[in-house]
KELUM-221715 format. One line per 10 residues: number of its first residue (from 1); for each residue x, y, z of N, C-alpha, C. Coordinates in pm, whole numbers. Atoms other than C-alpha are relative to their C-alpha. Example, Ala and Ser with C-alpha at 12.3 -4.5 7.8 and 13.67 -1.06 7.14 Angstrom:
BEGIN
1 = 89:-119:0:1230:-450:780:90:120:0 ~ -82:-119:-6:1367:-106:714:-77:109:73
// end
This chain:
BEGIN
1 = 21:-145:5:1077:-954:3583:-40:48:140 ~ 55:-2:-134:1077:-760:3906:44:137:7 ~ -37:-125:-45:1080:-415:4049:187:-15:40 ~ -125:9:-59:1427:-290:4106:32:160:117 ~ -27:-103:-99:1585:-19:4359:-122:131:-34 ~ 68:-135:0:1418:289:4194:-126:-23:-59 ~ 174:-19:-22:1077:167:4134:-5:-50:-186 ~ -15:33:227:1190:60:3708:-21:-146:21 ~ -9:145:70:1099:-276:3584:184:-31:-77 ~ -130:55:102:1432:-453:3459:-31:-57:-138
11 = 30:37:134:1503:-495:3101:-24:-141:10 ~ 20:166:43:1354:-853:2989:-55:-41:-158 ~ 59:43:150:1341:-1067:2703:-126:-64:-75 ~ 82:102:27:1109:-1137:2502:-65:-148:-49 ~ -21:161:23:937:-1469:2419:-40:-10:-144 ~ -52:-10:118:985:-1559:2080:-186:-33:-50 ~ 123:-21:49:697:-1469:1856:-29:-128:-152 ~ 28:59:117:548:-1736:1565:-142:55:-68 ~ 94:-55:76:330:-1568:1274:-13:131:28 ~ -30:-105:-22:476:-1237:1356:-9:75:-97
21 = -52:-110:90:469:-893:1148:102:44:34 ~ -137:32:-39:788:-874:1100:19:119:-103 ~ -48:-124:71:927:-529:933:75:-13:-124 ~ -83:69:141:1056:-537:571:68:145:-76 ~ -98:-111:44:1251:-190:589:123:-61:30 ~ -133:30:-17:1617:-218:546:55:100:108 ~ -73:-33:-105:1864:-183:809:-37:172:56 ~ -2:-144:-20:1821:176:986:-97:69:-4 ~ 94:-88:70:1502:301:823:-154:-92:15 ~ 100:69:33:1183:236:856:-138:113:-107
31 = 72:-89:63:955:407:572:57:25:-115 ~ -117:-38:133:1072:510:209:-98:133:-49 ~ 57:-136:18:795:794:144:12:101:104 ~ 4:-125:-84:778:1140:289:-83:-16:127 ~ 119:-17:-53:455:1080:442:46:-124:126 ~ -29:48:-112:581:773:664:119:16:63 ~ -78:-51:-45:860:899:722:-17:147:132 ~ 70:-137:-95:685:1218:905:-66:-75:104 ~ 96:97:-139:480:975:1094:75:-75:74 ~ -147:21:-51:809:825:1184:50:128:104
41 = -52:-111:-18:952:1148:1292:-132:59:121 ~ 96:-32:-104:637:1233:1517:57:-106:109 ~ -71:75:-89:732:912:1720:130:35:47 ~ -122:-7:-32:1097:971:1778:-20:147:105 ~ -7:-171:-66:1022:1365:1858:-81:-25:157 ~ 69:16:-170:841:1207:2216:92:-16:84 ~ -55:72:-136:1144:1148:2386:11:-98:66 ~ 11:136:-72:1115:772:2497:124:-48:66 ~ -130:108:-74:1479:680:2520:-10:-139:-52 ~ -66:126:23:1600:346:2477:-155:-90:-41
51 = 107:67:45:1261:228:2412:-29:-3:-158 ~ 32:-43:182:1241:366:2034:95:-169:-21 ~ -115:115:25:1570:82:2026:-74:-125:-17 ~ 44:149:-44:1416:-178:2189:-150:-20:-93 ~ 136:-8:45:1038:-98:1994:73:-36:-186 ~ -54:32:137:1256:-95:1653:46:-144:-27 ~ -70:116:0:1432:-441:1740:-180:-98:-13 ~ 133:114:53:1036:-609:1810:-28:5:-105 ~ 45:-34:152:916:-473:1480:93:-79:-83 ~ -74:41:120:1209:-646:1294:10:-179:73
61 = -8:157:-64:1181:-1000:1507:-132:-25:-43 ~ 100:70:55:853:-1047:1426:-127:4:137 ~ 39:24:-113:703:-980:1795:-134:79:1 ~ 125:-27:48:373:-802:1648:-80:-76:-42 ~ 132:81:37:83:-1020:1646:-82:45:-122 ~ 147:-22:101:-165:-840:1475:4:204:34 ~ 40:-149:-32:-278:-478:1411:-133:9:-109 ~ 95:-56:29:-604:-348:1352:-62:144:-40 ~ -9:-167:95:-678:-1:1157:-178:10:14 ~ 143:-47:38:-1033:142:1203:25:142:1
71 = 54:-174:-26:-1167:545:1201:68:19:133 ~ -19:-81:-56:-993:706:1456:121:-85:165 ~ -42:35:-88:-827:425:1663:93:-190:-60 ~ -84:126:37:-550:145:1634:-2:-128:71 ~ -31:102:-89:-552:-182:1813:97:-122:-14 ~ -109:52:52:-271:-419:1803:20:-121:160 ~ -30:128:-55:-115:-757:1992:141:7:35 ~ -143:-27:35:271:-737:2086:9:-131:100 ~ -67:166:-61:426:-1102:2207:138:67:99 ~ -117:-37:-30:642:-968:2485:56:-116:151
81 = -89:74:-56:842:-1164:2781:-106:-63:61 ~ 61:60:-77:523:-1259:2954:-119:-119:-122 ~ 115:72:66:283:-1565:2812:-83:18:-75 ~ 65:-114:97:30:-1351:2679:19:117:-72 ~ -18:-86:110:19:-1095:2440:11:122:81 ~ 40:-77:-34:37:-769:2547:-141:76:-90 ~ 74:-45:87:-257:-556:2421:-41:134:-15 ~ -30:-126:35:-211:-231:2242:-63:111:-56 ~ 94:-145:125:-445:123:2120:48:67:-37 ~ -12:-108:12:-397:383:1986:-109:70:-83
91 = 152:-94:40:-658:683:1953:108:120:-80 ~ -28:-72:54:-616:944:1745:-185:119:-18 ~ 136:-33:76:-931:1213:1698:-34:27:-106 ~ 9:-9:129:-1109:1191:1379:-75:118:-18 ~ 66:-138:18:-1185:1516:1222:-140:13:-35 ~ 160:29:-32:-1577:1595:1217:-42:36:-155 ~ 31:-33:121:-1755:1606:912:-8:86:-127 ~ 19:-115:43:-1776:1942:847:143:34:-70 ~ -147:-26:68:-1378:1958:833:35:-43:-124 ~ 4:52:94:-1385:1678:609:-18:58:-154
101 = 17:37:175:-1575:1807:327:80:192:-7 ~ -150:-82:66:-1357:2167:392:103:10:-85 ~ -117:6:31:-1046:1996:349:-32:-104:-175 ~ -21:22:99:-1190:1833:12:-28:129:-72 ~ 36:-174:112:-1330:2179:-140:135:61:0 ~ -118:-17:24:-953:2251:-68:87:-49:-67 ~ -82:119:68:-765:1936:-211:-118:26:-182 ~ 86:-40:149:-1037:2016:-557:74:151:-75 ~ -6:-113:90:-936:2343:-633:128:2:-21 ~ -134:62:71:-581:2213:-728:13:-151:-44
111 = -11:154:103:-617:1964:-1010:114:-106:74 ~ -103:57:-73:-245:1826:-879:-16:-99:122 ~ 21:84:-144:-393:1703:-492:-81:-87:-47 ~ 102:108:-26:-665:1521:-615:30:-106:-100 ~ -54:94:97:-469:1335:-913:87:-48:35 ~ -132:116:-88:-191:1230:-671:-77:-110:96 ~ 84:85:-66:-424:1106:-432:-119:-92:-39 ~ 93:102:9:-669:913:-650:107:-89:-66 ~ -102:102:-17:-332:760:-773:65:-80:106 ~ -70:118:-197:-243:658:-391:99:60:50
121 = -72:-28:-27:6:894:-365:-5:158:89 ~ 56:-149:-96:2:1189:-98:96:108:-59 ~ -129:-141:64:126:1506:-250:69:70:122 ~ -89:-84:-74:396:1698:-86:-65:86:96 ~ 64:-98:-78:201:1983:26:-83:-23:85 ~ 157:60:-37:-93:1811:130:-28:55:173 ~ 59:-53:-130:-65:1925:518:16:168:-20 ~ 19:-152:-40:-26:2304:430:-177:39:-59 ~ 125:-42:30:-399:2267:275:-96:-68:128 ~ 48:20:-101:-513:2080:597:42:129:72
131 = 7:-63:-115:-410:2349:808:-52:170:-62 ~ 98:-142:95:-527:2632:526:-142:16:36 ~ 140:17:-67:-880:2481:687:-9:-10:161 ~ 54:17:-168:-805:2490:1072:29:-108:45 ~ -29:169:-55:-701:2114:1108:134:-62:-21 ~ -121:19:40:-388:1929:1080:-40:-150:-8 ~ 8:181:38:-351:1525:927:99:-38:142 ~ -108:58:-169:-51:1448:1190:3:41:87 ~ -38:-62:-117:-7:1449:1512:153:70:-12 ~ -63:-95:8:192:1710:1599:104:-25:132
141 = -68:15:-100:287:1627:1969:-106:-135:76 ~ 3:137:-69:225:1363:2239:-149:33:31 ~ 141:33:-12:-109:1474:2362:-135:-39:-127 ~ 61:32:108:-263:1421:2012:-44:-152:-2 ~ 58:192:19:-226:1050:2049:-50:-71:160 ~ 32:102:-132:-398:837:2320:58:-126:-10 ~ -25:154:34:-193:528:2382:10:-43:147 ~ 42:79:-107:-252:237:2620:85:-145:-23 ~ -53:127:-30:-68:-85:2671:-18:-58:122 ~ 25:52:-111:-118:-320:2905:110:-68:48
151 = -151:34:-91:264:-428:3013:6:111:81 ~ -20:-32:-135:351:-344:3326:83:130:42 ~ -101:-101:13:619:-92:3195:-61:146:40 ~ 61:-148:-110:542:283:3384:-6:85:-155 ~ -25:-58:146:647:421:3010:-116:27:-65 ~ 72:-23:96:379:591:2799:25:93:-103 ~ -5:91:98:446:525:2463:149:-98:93 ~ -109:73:-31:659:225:2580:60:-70:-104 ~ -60:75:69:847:-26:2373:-144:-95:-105 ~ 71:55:72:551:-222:2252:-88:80:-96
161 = 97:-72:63:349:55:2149:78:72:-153 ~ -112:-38:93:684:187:1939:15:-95:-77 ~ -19:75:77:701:-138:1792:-155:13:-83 ~ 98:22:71:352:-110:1623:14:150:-67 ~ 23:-114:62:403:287:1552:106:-64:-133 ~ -53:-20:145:691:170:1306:-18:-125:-71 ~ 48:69:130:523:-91:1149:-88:52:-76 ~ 86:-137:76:261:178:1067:53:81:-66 ~ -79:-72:81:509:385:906:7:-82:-82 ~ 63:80:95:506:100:661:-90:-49:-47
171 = 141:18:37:221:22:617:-74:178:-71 ~ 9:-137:101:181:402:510:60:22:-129 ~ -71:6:92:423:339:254:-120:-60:-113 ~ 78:68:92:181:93:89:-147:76:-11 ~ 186:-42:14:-181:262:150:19:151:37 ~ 26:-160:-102:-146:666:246:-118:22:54 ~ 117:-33:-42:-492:641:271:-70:-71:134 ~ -18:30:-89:-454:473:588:-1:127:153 ~ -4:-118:-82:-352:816:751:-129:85:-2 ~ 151:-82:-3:-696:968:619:-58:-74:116
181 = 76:94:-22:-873:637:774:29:85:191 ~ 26:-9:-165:-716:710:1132:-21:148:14 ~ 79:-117:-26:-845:1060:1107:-192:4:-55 ~ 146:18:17:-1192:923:1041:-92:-37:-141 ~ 69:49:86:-1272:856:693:77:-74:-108 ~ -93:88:65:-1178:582:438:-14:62:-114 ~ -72:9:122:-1035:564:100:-99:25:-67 ~ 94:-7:67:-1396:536:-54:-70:97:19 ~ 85:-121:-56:-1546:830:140:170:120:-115 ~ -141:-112:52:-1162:1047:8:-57:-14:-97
191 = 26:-59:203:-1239:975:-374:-113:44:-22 ~ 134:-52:-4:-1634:1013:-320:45:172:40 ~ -40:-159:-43:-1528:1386:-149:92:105:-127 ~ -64:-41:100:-1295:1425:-413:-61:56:-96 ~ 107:10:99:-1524:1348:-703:-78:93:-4 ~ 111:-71:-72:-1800:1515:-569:4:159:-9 ~ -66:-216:-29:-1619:1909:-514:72:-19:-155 ~ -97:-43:169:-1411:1836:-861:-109:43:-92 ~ 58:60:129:-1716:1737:-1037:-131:155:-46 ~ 139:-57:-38:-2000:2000:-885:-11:167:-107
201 = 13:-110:42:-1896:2304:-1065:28:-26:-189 ~ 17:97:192:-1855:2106:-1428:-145:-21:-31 ~ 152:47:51:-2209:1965:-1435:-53:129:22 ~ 78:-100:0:-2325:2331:-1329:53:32:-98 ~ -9:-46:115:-2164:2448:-1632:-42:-95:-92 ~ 24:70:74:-2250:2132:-1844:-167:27:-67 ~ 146:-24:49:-2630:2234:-1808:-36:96:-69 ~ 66:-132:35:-2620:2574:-1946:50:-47:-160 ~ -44:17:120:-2422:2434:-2274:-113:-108:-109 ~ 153:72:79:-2721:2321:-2553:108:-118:-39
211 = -116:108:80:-2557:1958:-2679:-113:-53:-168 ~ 39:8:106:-2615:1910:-3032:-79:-141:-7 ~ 89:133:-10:-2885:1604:-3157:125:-61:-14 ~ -42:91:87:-2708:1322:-3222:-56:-55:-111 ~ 38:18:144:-2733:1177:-3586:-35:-153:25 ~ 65:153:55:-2874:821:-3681:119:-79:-62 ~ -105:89:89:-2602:572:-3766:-52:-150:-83 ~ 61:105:63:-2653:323:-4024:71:-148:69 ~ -114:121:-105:-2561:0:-3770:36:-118:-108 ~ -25:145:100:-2618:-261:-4067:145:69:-106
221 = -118:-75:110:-2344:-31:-4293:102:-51:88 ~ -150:12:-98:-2076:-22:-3977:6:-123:-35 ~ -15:145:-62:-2145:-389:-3933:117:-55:-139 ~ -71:-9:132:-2056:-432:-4311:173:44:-16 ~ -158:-80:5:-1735:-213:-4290:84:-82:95 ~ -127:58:-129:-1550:-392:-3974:3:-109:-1 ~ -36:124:38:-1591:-743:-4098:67:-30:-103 ~ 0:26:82:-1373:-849:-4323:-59:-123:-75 ~ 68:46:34:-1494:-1035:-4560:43:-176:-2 ~ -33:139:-74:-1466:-1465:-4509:55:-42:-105
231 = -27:92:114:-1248:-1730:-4707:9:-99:-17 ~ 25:146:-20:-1340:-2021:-4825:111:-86:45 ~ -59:106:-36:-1163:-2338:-4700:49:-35:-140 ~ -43:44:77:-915:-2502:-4869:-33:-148:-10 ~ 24:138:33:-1053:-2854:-5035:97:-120:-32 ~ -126:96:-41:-687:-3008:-5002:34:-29:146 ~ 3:44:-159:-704:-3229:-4702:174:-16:57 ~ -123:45:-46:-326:-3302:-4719:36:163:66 ~ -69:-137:-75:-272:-2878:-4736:-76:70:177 ~ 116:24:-148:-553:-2865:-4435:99:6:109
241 = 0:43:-135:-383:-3088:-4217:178:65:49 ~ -117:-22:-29:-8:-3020:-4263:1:190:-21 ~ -3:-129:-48:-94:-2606:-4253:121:43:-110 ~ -95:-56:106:132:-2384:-4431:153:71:71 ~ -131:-43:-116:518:-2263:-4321:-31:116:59 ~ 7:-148:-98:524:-2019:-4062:120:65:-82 ~ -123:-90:3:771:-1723:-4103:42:42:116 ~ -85:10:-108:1051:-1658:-3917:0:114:86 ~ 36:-101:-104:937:-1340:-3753:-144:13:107 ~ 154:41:-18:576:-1499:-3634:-20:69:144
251 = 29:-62:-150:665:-1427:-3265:75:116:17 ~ -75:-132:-5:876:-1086:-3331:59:-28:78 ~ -109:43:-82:1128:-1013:-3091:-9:-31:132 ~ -50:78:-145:1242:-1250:-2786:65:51:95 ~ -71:-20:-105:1342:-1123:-2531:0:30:161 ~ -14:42:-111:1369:-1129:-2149:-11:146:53 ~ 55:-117:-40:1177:-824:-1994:108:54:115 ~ -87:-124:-82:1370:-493:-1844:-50:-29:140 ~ 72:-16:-142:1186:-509:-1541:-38:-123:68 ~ 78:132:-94:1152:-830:-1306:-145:-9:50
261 = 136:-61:-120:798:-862:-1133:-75:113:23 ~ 47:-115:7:672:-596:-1300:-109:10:56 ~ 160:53:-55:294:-740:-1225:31:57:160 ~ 19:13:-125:363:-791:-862:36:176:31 ~ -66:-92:-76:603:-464:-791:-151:109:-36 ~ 117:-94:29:240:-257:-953:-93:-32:137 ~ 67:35:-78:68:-465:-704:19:67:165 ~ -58:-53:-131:276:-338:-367:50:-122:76 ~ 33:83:-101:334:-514:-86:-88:-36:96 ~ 118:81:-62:109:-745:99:-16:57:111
271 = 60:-59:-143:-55:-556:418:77:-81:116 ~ -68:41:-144:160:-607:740:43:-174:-26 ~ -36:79:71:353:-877:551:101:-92:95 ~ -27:63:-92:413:-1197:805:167:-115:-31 ~ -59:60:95:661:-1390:564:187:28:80 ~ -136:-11:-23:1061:-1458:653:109:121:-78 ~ -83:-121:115:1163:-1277:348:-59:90:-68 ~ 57:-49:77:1053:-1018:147:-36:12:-119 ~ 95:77:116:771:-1048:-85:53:36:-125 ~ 3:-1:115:851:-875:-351:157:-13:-59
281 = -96:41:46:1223:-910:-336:28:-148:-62 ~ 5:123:-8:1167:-1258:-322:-75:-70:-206 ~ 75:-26:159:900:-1252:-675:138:68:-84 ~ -69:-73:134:1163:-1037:-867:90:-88:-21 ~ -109:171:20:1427:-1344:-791:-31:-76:-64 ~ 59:93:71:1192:-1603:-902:-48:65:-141 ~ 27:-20:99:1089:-1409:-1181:126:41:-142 ~ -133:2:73:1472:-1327:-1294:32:-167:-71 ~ -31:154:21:1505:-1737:-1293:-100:-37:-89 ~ 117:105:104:1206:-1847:-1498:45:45:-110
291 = -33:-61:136:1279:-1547:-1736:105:-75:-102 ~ -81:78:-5:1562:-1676:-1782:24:-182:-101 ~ 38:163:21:1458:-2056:-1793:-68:-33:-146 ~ 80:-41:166:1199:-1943:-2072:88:29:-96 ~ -101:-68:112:1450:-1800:-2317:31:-126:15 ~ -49:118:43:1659:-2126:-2239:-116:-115:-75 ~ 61:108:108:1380:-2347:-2364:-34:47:-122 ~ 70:-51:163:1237:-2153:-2676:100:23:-63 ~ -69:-4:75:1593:-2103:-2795:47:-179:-12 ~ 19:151:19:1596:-2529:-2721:210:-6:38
301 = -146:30:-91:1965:-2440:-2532:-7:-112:115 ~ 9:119:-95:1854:-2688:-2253:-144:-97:-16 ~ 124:104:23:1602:-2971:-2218:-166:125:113 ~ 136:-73:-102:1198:-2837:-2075:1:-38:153 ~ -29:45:-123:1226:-2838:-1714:-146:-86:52 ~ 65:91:-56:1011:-3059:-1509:-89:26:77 ~ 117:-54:-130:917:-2888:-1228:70:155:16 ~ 27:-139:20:888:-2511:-1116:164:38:4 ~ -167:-66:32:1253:-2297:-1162:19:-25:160
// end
């Protein structure tokens, strides 16, 4: 790597990364919600040039070490042509307290914001009630974000720093509440704020309403009622041991669930997910094959397998 005529670093490759975050959008895209998709769309709108290219290609090799998410600032690792890591921030300012509990007395007084978001999901609107209070969730333009790399490249946002913005666009996919976090407060402070402004004008009406006594329940009666009652044992050791015929509907109906990996796909995907292939494509495969495997043994079409599908 060496200066050339006009003062530019020449393109160089990098050195191949092991235990990389490695991007698990398909071809073209990185993001599948609105919300990282916009945070997407902030990056691109800077103008970089050929760097977005080259920042999209690390993200899908695996040349992201590590990234770190606190209140108001990002830090991150990028494996690029030189020995060491490069090492990557990004600031963002977190809105001050006061805004905070604004923008929840705003997100409360529409049932809708605060039932998408204690589901995990960012409602549509959600930045026209940030800026209904004076503040905005996304950056908007380049001075909003502070970023720093330490490659040699003259570029600010350069290639490494682009490779960590669009693994953050995924990673928004899985947590939205990630985008609160780098504006200063987490996930547990959002539903507490939430809670808190939903709840405050309920319990002031709850106190003025008289609540009737409650009545005396007879607990030994209930107890009585919800047991049925016991039956003796049968004193035929032969009917005992050999049990009585099942019927042929004992386990109702068999059959091999609509949905692969339903468990896991509820679960998401695994935080900045280091893995060759993807996780959960990978689970819905193995879980097509066992399904599968299961039906073949309980209908006794093949022998019990041995070891895992």
């Amino acid at each position: 790597m060496g200066w050339n005529f006009w003062g530019y670093y020449k393109p160089s490759r990098p050195r191949a990364a092991k235990g990389g975050i490695k991007s698990q959008s398909k071809r073209g895209t990185f993001g599948e919600s609105w919300w990282a998709k916009r945070w997407i769309n902030v990056l691109e709108s800077f103008n970089i040039g050929a760097r977005l290219g080259r920042g999209r290609s690390y993200a899908r090799r695996g040349q992201v070490l590590s990234i770190d998410i606190e209140k108001g600032v990002i830090d991150a690792q990028v494996q690029g042509s030189r020995p060491k890591p490069y090492k990557i921030q990004i600031k963002i300012n977190p809105l001050s307290t006061a805004n905070w509990q604004k923008v929840g007395q705003a997100l409360s007084r529409q049932a809708i914001f605060a039932a998408k978001l204690l589901a995990g999901e960012m409602p549509q609107d959600v930045e026209e009630v940030f800026r209904s209070v004076g503040v905005k969730l996304f950056p908007e333009k380049l001075q909003d974000l502070q970023t720093n790399c330490s490659c040699p490249d003259w570029s600010n946002p350069c290639k490494h720093i682009a490779a960590v913005y669009y693994l953050l666009g995924e990673e928004f996919d899985r947590d939205p509440f990630l985008i609160f976090k780098l504006r200063g407060i987490s996930r547990e402070e959002v539903v507490g704020l939430l809670r808190r402004d939903k709840h405050t004008g309920a319990e002031a009406g709850e106190k003025a309403i008289p609540r009737k006594p409650r009545r005396k329940r007879n607990l030994h009666k209930v107890e009585e009622e919800t047991h049925p009652p016991s039956e003796p044992l049968s004193a035929d050791l032969s009917s005992y041991w050999a049990g009585e015929t099942l019927p042929d509907d004992l386990f109702g109906e068999i059959r091999i669930p609509p949905v692969a990996a339903a468990l896991p796909k509820r679960l998401g995907s695994f935080p900045f997910w280091r893995g060759q292939e993807r996780f959960l494509e990978t689970m819905e495969s193995i879980y097509e094959r066992s399904s599968q495997r299961g039906m073949d043994v309980f209908l006794g079409t093949r022998p019990t397998p041995n070891g895992p599908p």
